[in-house]
MIROLO-468771 format. One record per residue (C-alpha): x, y, z; chain. Coordinates in nm, 3 decimals, decimal comma. Example, Ala and Ser with C-alpha at 12.3 -4.5 7.8 and 13.67 -1.06 7.14 Angstrom:
[pt [1,230 -0,450 0,780] A]
[pt [1,367 -0,106 0,714] A]
This chain:
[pt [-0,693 -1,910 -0,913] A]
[pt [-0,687 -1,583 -0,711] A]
[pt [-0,727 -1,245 -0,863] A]
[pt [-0,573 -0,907 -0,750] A]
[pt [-0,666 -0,598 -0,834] A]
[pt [-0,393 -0,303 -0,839] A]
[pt [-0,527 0,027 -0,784] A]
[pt [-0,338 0,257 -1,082] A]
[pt [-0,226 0,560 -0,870] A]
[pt [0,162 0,552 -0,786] A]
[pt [0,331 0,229 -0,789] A]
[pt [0,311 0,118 -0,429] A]
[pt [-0,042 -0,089 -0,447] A]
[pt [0,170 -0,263 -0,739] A]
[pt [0,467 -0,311 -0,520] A]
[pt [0,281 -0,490 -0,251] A]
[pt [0,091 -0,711 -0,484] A]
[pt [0,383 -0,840 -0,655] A]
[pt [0,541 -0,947 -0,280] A]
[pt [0,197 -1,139 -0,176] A]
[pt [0,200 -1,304 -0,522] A]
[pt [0,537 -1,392 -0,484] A]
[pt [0,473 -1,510 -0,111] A]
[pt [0,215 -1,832 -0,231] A]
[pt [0,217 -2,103 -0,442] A]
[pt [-0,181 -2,027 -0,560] A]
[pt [-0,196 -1,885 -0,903] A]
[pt [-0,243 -1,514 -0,885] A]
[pt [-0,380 -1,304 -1,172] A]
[pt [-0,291 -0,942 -1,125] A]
[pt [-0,633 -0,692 -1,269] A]
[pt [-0,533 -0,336 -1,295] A]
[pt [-0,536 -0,070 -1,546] A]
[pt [-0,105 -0,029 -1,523] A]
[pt [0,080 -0,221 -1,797] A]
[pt [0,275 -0,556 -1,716] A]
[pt [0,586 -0,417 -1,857] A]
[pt [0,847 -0,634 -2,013] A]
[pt [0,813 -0,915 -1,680] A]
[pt [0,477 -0,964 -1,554] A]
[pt [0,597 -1,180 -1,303] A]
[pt [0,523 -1,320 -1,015] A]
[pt [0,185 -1,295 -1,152] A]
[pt [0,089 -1,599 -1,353] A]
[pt [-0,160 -1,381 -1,599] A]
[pt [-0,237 -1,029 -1,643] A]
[pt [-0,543 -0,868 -1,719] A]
[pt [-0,488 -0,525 -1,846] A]
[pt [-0,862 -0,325 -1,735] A]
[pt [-0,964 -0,004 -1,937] A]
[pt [-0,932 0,283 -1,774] A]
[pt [-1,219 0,515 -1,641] A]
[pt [-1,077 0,842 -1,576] A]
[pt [-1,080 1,054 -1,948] A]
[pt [-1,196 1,305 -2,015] A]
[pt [-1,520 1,139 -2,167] A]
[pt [-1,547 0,918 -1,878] A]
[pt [-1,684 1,203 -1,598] A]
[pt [-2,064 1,113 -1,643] A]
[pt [-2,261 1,273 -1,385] A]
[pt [-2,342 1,132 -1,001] A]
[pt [-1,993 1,000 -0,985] A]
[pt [-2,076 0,856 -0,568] A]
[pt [-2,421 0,763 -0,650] A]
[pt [-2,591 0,906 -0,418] A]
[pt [-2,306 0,888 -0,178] A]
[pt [-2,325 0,496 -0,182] A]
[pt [-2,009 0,459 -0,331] A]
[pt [-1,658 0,630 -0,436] A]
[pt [-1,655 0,678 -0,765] A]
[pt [-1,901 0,504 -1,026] A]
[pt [-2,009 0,770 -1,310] A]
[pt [-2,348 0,728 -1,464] A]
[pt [-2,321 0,736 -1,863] A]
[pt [-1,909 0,672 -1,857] A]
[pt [-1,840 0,394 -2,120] A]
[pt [-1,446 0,355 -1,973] A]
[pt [-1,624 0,268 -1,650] A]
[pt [-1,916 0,032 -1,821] A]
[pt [-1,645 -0,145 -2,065] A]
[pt [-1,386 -0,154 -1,710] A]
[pt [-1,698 -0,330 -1,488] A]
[pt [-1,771 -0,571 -1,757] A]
[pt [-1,415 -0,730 -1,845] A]
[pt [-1,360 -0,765 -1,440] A]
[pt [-1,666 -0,911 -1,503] A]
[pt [-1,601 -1,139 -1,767] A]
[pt [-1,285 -1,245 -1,573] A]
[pt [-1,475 -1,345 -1,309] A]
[pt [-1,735 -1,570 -1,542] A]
[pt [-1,479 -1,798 -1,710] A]
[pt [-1,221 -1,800 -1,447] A]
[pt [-1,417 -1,845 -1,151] A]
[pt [-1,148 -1,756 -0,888] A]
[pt [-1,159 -1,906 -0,531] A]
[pt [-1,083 -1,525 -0,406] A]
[pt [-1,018 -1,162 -0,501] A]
[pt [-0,833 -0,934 -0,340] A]
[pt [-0,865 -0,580 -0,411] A]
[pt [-0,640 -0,299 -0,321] A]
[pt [-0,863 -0,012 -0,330] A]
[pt [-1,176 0,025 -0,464] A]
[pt [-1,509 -0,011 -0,286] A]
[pt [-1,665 -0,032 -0,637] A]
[pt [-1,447 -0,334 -0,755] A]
[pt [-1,528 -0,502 -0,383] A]
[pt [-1,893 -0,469 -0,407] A]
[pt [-1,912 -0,567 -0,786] A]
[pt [-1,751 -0,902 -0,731] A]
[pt [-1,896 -0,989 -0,374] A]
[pt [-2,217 -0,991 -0,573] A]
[pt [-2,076 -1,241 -0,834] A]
[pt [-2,079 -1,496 -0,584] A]
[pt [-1,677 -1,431 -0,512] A]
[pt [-1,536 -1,358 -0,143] A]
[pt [-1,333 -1,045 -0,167] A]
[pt [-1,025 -1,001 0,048] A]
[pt [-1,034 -0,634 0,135] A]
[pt [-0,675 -0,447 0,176] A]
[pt [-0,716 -0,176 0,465] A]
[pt [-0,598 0,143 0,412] A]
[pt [-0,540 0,355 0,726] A]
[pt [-0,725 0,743 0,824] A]
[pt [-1,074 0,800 0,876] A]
[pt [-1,268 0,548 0,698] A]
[pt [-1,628 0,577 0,836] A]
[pt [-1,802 0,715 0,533] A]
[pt [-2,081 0,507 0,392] A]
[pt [-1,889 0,354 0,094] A]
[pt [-1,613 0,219 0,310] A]
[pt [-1,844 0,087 0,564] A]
[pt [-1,993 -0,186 0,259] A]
[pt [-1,661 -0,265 0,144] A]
[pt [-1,539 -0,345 0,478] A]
[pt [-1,897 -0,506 0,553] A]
[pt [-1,903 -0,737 0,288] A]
[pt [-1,523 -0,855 0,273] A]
[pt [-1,478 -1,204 0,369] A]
[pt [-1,104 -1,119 0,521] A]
[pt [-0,941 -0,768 0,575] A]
[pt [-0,536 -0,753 0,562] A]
[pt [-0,438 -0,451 0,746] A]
[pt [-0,038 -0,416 0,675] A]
[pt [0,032 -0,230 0,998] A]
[pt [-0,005 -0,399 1,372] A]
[pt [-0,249 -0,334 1,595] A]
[pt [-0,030 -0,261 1,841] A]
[pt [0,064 0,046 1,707] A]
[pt [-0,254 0,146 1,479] A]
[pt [-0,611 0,012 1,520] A]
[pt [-0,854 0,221 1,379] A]
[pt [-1,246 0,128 1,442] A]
[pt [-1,285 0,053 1,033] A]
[pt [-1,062 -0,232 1,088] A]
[pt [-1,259 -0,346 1,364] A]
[pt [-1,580 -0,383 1,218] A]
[pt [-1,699 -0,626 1,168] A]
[pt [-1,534 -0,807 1,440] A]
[pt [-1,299 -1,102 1,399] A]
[pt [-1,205 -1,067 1,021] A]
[pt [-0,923 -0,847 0,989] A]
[pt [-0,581 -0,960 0,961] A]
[pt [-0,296 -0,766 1,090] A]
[pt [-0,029 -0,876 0,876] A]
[pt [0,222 -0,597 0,942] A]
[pt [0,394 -0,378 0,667] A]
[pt [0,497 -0,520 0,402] A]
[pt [0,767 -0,508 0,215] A]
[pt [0,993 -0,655 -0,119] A]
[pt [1,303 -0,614 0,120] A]
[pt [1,179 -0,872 0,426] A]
[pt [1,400 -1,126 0,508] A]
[pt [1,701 -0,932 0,402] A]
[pt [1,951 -0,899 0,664] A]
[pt [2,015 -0,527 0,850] A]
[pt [2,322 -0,360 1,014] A]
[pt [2,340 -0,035 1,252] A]
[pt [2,485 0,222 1,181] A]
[pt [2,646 0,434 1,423] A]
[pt [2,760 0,825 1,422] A]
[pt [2,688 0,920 1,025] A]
[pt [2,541 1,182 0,896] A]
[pt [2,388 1,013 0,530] A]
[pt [2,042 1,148 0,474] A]
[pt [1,807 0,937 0,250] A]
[pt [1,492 1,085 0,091] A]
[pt [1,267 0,871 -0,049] A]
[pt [1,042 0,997 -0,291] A]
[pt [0,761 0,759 -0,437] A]
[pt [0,591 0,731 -0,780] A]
[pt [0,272 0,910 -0,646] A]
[pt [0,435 1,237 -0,551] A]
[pt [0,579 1,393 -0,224] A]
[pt [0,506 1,683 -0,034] A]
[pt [0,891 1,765 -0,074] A]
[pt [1,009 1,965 -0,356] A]
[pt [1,349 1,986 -0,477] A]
[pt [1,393 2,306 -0,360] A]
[pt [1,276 2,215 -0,007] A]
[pt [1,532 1,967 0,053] A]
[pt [1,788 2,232 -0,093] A]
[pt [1,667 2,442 0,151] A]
[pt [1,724 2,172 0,446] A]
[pt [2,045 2,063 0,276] A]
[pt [2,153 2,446 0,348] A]
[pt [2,028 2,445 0,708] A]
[pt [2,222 2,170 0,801] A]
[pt [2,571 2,154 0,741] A]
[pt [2,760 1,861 0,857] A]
[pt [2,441 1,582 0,708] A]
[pt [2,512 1,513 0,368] A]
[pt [2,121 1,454 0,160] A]
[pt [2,092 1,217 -0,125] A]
[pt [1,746 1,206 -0,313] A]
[pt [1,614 0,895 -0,457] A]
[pt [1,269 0,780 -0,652] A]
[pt [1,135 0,480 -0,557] A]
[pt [0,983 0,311 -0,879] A]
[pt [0,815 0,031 -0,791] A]
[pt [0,915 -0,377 -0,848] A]
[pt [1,247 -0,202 -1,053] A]
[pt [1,556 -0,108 -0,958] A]
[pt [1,525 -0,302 -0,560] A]
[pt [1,866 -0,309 -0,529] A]
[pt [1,953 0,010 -0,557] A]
[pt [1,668 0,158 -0,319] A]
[pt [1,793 -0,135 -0,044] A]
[pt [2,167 -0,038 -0,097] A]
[pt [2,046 0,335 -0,034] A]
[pt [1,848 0,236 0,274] A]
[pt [2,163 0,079 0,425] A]
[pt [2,410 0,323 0,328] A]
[pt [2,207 0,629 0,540] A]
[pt [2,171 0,729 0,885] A]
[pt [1,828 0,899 0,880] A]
[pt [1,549 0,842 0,645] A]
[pt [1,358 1,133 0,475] A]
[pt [1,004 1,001 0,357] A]
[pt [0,633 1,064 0,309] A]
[pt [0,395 0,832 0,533] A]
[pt [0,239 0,607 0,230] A]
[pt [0,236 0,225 0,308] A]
[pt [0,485 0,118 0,027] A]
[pt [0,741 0,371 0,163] A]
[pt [0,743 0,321 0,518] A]
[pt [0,765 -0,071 0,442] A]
[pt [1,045 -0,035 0,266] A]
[pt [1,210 0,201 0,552] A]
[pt [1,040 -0,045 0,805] A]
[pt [1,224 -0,385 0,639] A]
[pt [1,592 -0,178 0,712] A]
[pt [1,514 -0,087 1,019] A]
[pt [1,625 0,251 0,953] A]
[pt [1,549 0,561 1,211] A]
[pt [1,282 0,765 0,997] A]
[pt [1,177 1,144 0,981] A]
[pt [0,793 1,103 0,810] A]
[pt [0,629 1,421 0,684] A]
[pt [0,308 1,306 0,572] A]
[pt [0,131 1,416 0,252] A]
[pt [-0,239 1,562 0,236] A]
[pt [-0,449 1,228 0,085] A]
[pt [-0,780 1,132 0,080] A]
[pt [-0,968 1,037 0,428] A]
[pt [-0,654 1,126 0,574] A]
[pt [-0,415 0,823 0,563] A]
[pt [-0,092 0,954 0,547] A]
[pt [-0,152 1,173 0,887] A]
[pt [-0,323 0,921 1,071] A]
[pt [-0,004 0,669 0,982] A]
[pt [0,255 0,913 1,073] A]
[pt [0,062 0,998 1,422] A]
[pt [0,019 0,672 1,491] A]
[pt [0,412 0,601 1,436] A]
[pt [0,539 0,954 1,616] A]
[pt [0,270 0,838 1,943] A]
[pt [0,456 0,457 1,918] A]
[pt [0,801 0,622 1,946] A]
[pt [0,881 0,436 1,601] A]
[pt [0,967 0,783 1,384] A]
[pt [0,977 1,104 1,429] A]
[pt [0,664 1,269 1,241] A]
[pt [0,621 1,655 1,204] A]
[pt [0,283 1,747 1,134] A]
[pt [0,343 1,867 0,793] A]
[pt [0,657 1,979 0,583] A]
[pt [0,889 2,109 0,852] A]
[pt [1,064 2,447 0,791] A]
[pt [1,445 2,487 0,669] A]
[pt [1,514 2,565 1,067] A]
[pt [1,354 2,277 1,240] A]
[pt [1,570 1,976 0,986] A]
[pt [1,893 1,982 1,215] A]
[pt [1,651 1,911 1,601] A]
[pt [1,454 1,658 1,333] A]
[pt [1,770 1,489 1,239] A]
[pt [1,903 1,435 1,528] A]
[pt [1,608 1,295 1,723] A]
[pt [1,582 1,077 1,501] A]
[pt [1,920 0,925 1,470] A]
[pt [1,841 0,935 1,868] A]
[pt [1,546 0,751 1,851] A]
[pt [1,719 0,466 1,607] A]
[pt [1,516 0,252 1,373] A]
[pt [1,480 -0,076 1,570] A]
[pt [1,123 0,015 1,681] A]
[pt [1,018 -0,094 1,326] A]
[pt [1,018 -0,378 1,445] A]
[pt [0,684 -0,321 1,644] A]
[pt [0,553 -0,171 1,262] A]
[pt [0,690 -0,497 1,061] A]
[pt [0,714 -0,840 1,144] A]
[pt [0,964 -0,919 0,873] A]
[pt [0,761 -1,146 0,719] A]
[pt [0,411 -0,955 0,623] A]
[pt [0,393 -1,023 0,236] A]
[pt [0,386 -1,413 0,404] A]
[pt [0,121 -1,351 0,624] A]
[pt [-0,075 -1,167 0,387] A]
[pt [-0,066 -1,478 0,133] A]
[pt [-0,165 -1,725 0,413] A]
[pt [-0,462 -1,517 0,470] A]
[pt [-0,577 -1,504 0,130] A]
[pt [-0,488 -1,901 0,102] A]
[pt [-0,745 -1,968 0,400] A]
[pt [-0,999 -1,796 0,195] A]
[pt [-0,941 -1,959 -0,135] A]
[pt [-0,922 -2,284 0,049] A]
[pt [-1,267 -2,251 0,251] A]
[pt [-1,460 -2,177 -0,096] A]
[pt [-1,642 -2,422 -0,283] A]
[pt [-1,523 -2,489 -0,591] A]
[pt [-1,724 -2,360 -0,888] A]
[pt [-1,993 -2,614 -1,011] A]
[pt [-1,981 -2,697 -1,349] A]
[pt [-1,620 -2,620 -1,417] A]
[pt [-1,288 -2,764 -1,312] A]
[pt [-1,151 -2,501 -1,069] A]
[pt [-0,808 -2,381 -1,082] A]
[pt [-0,564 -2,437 -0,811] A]
């Protein structure tokens, strides 16, 4: 058995779990505070963790010193969250866990005797609590190349980080060019986006000729509709978050990325990274009603096959052979029959 923990902000870390856990035959247990909803598959058991963010659960010293993210002296939604990943871990003594993000969860169950499989997330990552995640992870997936984006955090230590490229629910689907329309997709995710409704009126407005369509991406649900979106456009509208850039990645659709402020500066540091490889065009930060028709139009320019230097087409299958190596190199648990 392999566990997985889903961070519970947005959909996307849910997203990409449910692709890896489709991608190998290993029993995967998904541990996360979201609900499983009416199909928990391809997960073959869900833990549902309590949450540790009420308003009871603040505590005080939240980083401990600085030694870690977020771990809040006195909070029982954090105690009674620790102990049932801990409790998983006692009587189902997994082969691996992979967690996708939390340096607390990675430390917790490194010191249960269980090698973590760290999921890299991209910006500036050389603070003190990512440097023991990263340090004590067995494997690190990065879902990006190196080619394009190889920050030090994924470097260190040497030799153990996996560049899987993006990945996506849509690989292996077959893509088509488009050539001379004027279809704008934007793709707004389940965790927000720096574009409001009345922005993308306001670039609507600026640039007759381009029709805009706006569409939420909501996680595992409603694929079909996002991919029949993605191949119906011209030019794709979207923030720089992981889950959204696979998806636009996997189409090979030419891309206009306005990052969103987040923590330790991911979302920049992705859409820099992807502007500097000639992949997508990336303004800075929300680009004004007058600058949408020169952003359009570089990017229809530009294209969308450089994706292909972001996405192998195949990272969710990557991903799962890297966690498989893991699993397979550890011992199984003495004293107990170990699951597949």
């Amino acid at each position: 058995m392999i566990g997985y923990y889903v961070h519970h902000h947005g959909l996307g870390h849910l997203t990409r779990a449910r692709s890896v856990a489709a991608a190998t035959d290993v029993p995967v247990t998904a541990l996360t505070s979201l609900s499983p909803g009416p199909d928990p598959e391809p997960f073959a058991r869900w833990v549902e963790l309590p949450r540790d963010d009420g308003a009871g659960d603040l505590g005080d010293d939240p980083d401990a010193g600085g030694a870690l993210h977020w771990a809040p002296r006195g909070s029982a939604g954090y105690a009674a969250r620790m102990a049932r990943l801990a409790e998983w871990v006692r009587d189902t003594r997994p082969r691996a866990v992979v967690v996708d993000a939390s340096v607390e969860v990675a430390v917790m169950v490194r010191l249960l005797g269980v090698p973590v499989i760290v999921m890299a997330a991209p910006g500036t990552r050389d603070d003190e609590p990512h440097r023991l995640a990263y340090r004590t992870a067995t494997r690190i997936l990065a879902p990006w190349t190196a080619a394009v984006m190889d920050p030090p955090h994924t470097r260190v230590p040497a030799g153990r980080t996996t560049y899987c490229g993006a990945i996506s629910r849509f690989d292996g689907r077959a893509t088509s060019e488009r050539a001379g329309g004027r279809e704008v997709l934007v793709l707004i995710g389940a965790g927000g986006s720096a574009l409001r409704p009345d922005d993308v009126d306001a670039a609507r407005a600026a640039t007759p000729g381009w029709t805009w369509r706006t569409l939420g991406v909501d996680g595992w649900a409603g694929g079909d509709e996002v991919w029949s979106a993605l191949r119906a456009c011209d030019v794709v509208v979207c923030h720089g978050g992981q889950n959204a850039l696979a998806e636009v990645a996997a189409a090979r659709r030419p891309a206009v990325v306005v990052p969103q402020h987040r923590p330790f500066g991911e979302q920049h540091a992705t859409a820099a990274a992807l502007g500097a490889a000639g992949i997508a065009v990336a303004p800075p930060d929300a680009p004004t009603p007058g600058e949408w028709p020169a952003l359009l139009e570089r990017a229809r320019a530009l294209g969308g096959r450089g994706w292909a230097r972001w996405s192998h087409g195949d990272g969710a299958r990557r991903a799962a052979a890297a966690i498989e190596a893991v699993a397979a190199d550890t011992p199984a648990p003495a004293g107990r029959a170990a699951a597949a």
